[in-house]
C-alpha positions in Angstrom: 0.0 0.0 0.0 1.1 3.3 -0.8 2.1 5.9 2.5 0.4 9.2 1.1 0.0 12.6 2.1 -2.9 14.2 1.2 -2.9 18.5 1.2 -6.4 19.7 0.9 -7.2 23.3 -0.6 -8.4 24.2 2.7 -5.0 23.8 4.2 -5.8 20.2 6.1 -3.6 17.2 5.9 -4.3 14.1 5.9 -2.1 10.4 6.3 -2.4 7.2 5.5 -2.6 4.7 3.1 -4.4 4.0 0.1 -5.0 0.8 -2.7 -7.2 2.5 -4.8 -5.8 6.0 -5.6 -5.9 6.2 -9.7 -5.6 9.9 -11.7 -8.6 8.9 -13.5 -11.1 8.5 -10.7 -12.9 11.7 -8.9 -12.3 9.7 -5.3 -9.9 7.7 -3.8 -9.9 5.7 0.0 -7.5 7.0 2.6 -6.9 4.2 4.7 -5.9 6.1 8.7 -2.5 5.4 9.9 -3.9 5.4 13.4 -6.9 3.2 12.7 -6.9 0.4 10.0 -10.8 -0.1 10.2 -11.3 4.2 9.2 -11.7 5.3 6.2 -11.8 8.5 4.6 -13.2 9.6 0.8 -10.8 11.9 -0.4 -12.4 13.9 -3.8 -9.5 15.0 -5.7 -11.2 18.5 -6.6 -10.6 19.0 -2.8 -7.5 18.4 -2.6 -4.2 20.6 -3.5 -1.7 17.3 -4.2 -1.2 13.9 -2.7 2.4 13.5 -1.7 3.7 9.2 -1.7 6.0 9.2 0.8 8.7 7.2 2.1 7.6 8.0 5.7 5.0 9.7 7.7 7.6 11.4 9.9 10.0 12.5 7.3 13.2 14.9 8.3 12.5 18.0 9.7 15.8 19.0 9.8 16.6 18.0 5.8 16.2 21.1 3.3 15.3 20.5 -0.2 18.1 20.8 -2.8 16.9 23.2 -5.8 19.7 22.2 -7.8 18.6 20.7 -11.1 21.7 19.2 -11.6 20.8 16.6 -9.4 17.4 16.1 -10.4 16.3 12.5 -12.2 17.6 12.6 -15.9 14.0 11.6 -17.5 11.2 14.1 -17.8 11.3 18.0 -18.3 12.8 19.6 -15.3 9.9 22.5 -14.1 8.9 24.6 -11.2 5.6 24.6 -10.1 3.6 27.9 -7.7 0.8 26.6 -5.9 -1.8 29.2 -4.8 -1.0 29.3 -1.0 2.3 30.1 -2.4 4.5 26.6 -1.9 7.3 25.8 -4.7 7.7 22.1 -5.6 11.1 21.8 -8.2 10.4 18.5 -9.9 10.5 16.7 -12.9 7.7 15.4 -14.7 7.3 12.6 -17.6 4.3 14.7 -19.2 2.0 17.8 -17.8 -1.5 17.4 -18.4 -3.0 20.8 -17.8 -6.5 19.6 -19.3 -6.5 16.6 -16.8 -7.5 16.6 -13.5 -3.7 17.1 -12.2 -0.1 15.0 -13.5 2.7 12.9 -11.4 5.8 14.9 -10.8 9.2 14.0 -9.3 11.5 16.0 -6.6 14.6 17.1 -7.7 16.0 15.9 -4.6 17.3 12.8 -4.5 16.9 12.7 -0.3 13.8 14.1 -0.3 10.7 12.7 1.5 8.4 12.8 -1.3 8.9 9.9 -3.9 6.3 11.3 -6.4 3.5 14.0 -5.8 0.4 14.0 -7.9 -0.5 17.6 -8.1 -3.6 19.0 -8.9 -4.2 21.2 -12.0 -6.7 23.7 -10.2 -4.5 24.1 -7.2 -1.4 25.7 -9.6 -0.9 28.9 -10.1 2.0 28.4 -12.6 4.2 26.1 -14.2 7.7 26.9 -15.1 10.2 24.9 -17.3 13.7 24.9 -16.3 16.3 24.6 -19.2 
């Protein structure tokens, strides 16, 4: 099962795990990392991205490289602005600005994040590096 990280418009975050998560459905199940038995319906028109993460905790302490140099060799290296103002440097296989959203990669090779599927009415803009 996938360890995601949900960021909802409205600012709320939510963990836990999910089988069922798929760009091309409106919902998805969010399995609680405190409770196995909860549920929760996540719609993905609330929601800002869903982080997949190597671990709930992650590093405080670890500060994101912005250096493209290091980023992964395949897909178009890009910046992306959310609305509440967060910078995610990635790189991403193909950006689908008439889908719902598109899977994107961090640039840093110790980062938390494996992959982020970001939503497309959460951005403000989309920059490509290079």
């Amino acid at each position: 099962m996938d360890r995601i990280v949900a960021h909802l418009k409205n600012g709320e975050i939510a963990k836990g795990h999910s089988t069922d998560f798929s760009p091309e459905k409106t919902i998805f199940h969010l399995i609680s990392m405190i409770d196995p038995l909860c549920t929760e319906e996540i719609r993905l028109d609330n929601l800002k991205a869903i982080f997949f993460v190597k671990d709930f905790r992650g590093d405080f302490l670890h500060v994101d490289s912005h250096d493209f140099s290091e980023a992964p060799t395949s897909g178009r290296h890009i910046i992306i602005t959310f609305y509440d103002g967060e910078i995610f440097f990635g790189a991403s296989e193909t950006i689908h600005r008439e889908k719902t959203g598109f899977f994107i990669r961090p640039i840093d090779p110790e980062a938390n994040t494996i992959r982020a599927f970001v939503i497309n009415s959460f951005i403000e803009s989309v920059d490509i590096v290079g």
